[in-house]
C-alpha positions in Angstrom: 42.2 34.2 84.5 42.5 34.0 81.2 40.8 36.8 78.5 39.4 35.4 74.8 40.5 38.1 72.6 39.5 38.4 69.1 41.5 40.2 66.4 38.5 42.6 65.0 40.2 42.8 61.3 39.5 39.1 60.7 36.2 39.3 62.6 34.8 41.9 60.3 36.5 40.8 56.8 37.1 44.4 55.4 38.7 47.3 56.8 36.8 51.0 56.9 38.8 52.3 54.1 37.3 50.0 51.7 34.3 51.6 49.7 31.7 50.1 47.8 32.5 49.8 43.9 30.8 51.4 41.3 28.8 48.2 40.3 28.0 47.8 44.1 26.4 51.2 44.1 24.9 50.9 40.5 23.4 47.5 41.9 21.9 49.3 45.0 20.4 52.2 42.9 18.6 49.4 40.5 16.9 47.6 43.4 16.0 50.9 45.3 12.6 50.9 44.0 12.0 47.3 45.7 13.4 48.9 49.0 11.4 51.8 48.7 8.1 49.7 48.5 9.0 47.4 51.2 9.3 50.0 53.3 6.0 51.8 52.4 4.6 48.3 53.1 6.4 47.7 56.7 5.2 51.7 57.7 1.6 50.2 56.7 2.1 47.1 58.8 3.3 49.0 61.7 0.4 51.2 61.5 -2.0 49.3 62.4 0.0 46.3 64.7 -1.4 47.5 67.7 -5.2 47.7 66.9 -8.0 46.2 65.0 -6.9 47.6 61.2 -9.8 49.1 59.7 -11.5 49.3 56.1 -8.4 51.6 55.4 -5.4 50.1 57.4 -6.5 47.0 55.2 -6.8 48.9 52.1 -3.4 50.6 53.0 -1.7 47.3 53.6 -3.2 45.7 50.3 -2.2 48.4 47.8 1.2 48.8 49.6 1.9 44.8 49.0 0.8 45.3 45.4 3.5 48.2 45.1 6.2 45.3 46.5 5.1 42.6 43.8 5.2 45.4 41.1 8.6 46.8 42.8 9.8 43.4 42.8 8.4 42.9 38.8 10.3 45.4 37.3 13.3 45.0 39.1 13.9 40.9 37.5 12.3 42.3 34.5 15.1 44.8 34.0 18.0 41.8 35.4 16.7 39.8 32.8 16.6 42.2 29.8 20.2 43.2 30.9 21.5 39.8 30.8 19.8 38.9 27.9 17.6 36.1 29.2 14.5 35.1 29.7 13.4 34.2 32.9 
């Protein structure tokens, strides 16, 4: 019997040593406010999957997708005003 072996280095592409740059981080840190939102919207969502969402499940969810579009706003705002252009 033969075994299929893979060679894990060029599975994976990088090795553990390898950090993330300064730009990666200083990217992350930029779009952390869309993150944050999205994830304020997902806890709403998950609140209320497994019942009938109420007045304020609905109200929850609506003003937690709002947050995302502003999030999401400000974020291409500030791309755009870095590189210059409008978009």
């Amino acid at each position: 019997m033969d075994h299929i072996v893979t060679v894990q280095g060029t599975v994976t592409g990088f090795e553990p040593w390898v950090e993330p740059t300064d730009a990666e981080l200083e990217a992350i840190d930029a779009e952390m406010p869309v993150i944050r939102a999205e994830v304020e919207l997902l806890d709403a969502q998950i609140i209320a999957i497994d019942r009938t969402p109420c007045e304020l499940d609905e109200r929850r969810i609506r003003r937690a997708r709002r947050r995302v579009l502003a999030a999401h706003r400000e974020y291409l705002n500030g791309l755009s005003a870095q590189t210059g252009g409008a978009a």
